[in-house]
N, C-alpha and C positions, 0 to 999 in steps of 0.2 A: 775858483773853487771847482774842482772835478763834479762832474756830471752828476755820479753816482751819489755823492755827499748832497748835491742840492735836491735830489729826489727823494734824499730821506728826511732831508729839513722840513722837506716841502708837508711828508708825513706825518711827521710828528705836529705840525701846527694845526693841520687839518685832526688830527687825533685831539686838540686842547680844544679847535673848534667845537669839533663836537661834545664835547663833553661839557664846555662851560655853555652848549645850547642846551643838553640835555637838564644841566643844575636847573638853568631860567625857567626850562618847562615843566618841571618839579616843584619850582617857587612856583609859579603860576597855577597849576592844578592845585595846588596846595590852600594857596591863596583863597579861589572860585567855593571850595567845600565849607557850606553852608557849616555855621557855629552850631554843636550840639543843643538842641532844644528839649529842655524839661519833659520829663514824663510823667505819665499817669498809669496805677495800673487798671487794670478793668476795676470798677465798684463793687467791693461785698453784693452778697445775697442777702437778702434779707433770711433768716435762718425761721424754720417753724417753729410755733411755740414748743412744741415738746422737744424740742432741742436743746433749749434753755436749761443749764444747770445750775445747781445752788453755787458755784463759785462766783454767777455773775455770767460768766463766759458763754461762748456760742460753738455747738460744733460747725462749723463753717465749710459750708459745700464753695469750693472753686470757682469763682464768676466764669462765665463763657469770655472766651476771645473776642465780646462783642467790638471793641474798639482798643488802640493801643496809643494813645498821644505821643511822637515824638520817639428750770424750768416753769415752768412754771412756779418753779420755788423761787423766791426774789430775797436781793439784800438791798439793805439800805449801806450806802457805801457814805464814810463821811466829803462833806464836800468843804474844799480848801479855798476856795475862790469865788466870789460873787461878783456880778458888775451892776451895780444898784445904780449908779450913775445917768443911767443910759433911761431918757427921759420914755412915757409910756406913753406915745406918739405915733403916727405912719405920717405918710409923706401928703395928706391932705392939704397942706398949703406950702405955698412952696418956701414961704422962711422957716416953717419946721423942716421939710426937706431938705435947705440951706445948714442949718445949724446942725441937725441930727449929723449932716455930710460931714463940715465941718467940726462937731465936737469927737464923734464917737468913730467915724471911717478915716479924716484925715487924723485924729487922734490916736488909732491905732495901728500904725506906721511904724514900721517894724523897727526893734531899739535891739540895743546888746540884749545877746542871750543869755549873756552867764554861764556857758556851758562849762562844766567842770569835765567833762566826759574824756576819752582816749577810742579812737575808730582801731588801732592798733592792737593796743589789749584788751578789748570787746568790753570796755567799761562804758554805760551808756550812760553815767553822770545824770545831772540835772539841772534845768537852767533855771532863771529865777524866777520867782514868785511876780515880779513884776513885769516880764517877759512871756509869763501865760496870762497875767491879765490883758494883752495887748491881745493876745489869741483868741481871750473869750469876747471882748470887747469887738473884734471885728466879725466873728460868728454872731454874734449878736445884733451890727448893724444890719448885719442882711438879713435876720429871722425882725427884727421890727419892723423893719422896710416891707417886708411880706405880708407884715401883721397876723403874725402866728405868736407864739407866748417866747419870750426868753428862755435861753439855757440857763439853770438856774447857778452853775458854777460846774467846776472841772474835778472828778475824783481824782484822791491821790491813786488809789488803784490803778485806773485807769491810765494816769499822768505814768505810773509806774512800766505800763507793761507797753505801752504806746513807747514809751522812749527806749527800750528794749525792741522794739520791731523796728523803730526808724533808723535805729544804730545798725540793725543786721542787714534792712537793705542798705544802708550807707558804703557797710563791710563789704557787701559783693556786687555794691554798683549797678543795684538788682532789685526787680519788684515783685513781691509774690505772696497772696494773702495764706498758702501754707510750706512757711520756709523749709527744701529738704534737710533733713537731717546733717547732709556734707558741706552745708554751708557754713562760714563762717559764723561764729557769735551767736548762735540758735540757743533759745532756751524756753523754758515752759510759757516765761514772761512775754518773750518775743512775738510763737506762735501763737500766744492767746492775744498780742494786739494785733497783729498783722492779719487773722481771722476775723477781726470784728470794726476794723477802722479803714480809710478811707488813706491812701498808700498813694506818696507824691516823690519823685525825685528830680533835685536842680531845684526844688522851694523847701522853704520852712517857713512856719509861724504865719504871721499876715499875710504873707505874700502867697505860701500854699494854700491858704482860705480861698485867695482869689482865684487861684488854680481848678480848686472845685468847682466855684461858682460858674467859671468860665468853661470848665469842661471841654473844654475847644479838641474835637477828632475824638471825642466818647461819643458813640452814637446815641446809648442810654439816657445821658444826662445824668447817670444815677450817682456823682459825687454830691452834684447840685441837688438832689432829691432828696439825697439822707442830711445835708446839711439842712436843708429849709423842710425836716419832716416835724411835724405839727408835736405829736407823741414826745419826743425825746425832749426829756431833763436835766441829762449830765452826761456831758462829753470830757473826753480825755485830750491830751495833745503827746506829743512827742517830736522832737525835734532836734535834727544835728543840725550846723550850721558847717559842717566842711573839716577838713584839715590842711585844704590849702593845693590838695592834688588836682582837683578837678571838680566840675559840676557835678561831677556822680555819686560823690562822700555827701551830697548834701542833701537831708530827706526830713519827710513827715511822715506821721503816724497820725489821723483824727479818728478818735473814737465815735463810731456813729451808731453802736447799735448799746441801748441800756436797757435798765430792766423794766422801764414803762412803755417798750413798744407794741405791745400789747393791749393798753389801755386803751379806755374810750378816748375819738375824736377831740382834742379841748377847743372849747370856743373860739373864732379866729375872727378877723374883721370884715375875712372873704369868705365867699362860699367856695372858693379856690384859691391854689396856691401860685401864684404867676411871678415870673421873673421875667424882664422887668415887671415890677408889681403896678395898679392903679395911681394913679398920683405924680409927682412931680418925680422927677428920677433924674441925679446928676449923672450927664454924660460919659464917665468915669467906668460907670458898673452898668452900664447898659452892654451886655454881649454880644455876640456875633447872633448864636441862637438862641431866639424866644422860647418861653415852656408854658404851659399851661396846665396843675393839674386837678384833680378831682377827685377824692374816696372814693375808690370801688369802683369808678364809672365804665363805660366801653364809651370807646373814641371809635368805633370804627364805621359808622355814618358821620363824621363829624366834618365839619368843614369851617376854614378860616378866612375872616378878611378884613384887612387891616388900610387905614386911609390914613396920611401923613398930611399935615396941612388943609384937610378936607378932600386930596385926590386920592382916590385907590391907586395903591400901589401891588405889585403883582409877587408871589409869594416863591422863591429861588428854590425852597425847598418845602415838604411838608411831611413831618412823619409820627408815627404810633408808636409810642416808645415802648419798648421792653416792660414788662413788667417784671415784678422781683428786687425793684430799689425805689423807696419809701411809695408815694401814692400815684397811681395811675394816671399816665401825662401824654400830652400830645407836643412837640414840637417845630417852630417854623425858623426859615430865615427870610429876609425882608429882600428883594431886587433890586440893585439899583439907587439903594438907598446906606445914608450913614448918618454917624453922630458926630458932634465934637463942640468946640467953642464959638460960642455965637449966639444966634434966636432962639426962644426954646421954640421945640418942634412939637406940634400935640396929634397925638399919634390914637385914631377911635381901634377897636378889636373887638369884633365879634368874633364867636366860634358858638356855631349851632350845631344842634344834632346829637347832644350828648345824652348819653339815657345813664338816668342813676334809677338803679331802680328798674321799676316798670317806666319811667316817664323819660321824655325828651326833652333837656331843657335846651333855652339859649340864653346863652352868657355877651355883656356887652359891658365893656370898663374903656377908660382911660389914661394912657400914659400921656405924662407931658413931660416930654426930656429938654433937661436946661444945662445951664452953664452956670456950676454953683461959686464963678467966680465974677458973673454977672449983676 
């Protein structure tokens, strides 16, 4: 073979070298990029009363960028849905803990949606009736577990204009409690639920509950604050479950602001709203970050300290949450410490220092986290 032919053979292999190195380094970068993960957008405002109009609605001032995961004329709206089922219990012993876990949180375990809808031609459909009982059912385990009142069921209104907001973020793959005008699938419906509910995308139905609850990278807390807010009656839902493109077709709309937010205090079983709450708590819904909150109060002498098994354990983080989503809260996370299957763990929590009022109190409960398959 002449010289000059082997130098160019020689070329060309070293041109395929490189190139099928280049693909491998492609597939490998490719590979290492983490799976998109669920978002959240920042939590409604809570809006001021003379905000409130007779349609129901809120004008809706913009949450702040606090975190990014990933009118007084009132109606009575008819309500479609009840969960009468859901025993009127907290988690004082731990076989109602046990059962509660088991009937009403692993009972509402997300089923077919029924969605009749199209993300394409901006029809947001409707899924079934038995589909938001699973939704109200799991709001529900966590407002007893709290020992705050039940939502009493889901407007159609609300179910109306929430499935209209979770279709439009679905359309643009996007979260925003006031949709711009040049967005896809916008309508009066949309912007009045995406103003007043609590905006999830990559979940729906049950599994966006737990979204809230979890809040994980909301500094606020404030999905988990309007779910577990004492006041509210009747919530909405809305929800796509995809068209098959991507996690980003797939969204929620929870209505969290109604027209009894305004109302007095209703009697609770706490004199605070805690997540995890007093009592026996399955391992499952115990989250990264603890909340603690209080009507009205200032946290800002307040301090925490929490003992696992009898030892103090040391507090990773500790902060004063935002106010402007449901009641005034403090939040921690624990160091060094975790949950899961096995002993249950009884966990004491004081936090002193709180003044409601003219007065300073100090609060002192018990978690005891188990393994409701124990």
């Amino acid at each position: 073979m002449p010289f000059n032919r082997y130098l160019d053979n020689q070329k060309i292999l070293s041109l395929k070298a490189a190139a099928l190195l280049g693909i491998f380094v492609l597939i490998a970068l490719t590979a290492a990029q983490p799976a998109p993960q669920p978002e959240l957008a920042p939590p409604p405002v809570a809006p001021q009363p003379a905000e409130q109009v007779s349609s129901g609605l809120t004008s809706q001032a913009q949450a702040p960028d606090v975190a990014l995961a990933t009118g007084n004329n009132r109606v009575f709206l008819p309500v479609i849905q009840t969960s009468s089922n859901i025993p009127i219990t907290n988690s004082s012993s731990r076989q109602d803990a046990v059962a509660l876990y088991e009937q009403e949180y692993i009972g509402s375990n997300q089923i077919n949606p029924g969605w009749n809808g199209n993300i394409a031609n901006c029809t947001p459909g409707n899924t079934s009736s038995a589909f938001r009982d699973v939704v109200l059912r799991r709001i529900n385990y966590f407002r007893v577990m709290a020992g705050i009142p039940r939502i009493s069921g889901l407007s159609a209104l609300y179910n109306q204009q929430d499935q209209a907001a979770a279709l439009t973020m679905a359309a643009n793959h996007d979260l925003n409690h006031s949709p711009p005008a040049n967005w896809k699938c916008v309508s009066s419906d949309s912007t009045a639920g995406a103003g007043n509910s609590n905006l999830a995308l990559g979940g729906y139905g049950s599994n966006a509950i737990n979204m809230y609850m979890d809040d994980g990278g909301v500094a606020s807390l404030g999905h988990r604050r309007w779910v577990l807010y004492p006041q509210t009656q009747t919530m909405g839902t809305g929800d796509i479950p995809g068209d098959g493109s991507g996690w980003q077709t797939i969204s929620n709309a929870l209505r969290v602001f109604d027209d009894h937010m305004w109302d007095a205090r209703p009697a609770t079983s706490f004199a605070f709203v805690a997540w995890p709450p007093p009592g026996y708590v399955p391992y499952p819904v115990v989250y990264a970050t603890w909340s603690f909150a209080v009507a009205g109060a200032d946290f800002s002498s307040a301090s925490v300290s929490v003992t696992v098994g009898g030892s103090p354990v040391s507090l990773a983080s500790f902060n004063i949450l935002q106010s402007g989503f449901g009641e005034n809260a403090i939040s921690w996370t624990l160091k060094d410490v975790s949950f899961g299957a096995g002993a249950d763990k009884v966990c004491q929590v004081a936090v002193r220092g709180v003044k409601v009022g003219e007065q300073s109190k100090n609060y002192a409960y018990t978690v005891t986290v188990i393994d409701p398959s124990r």
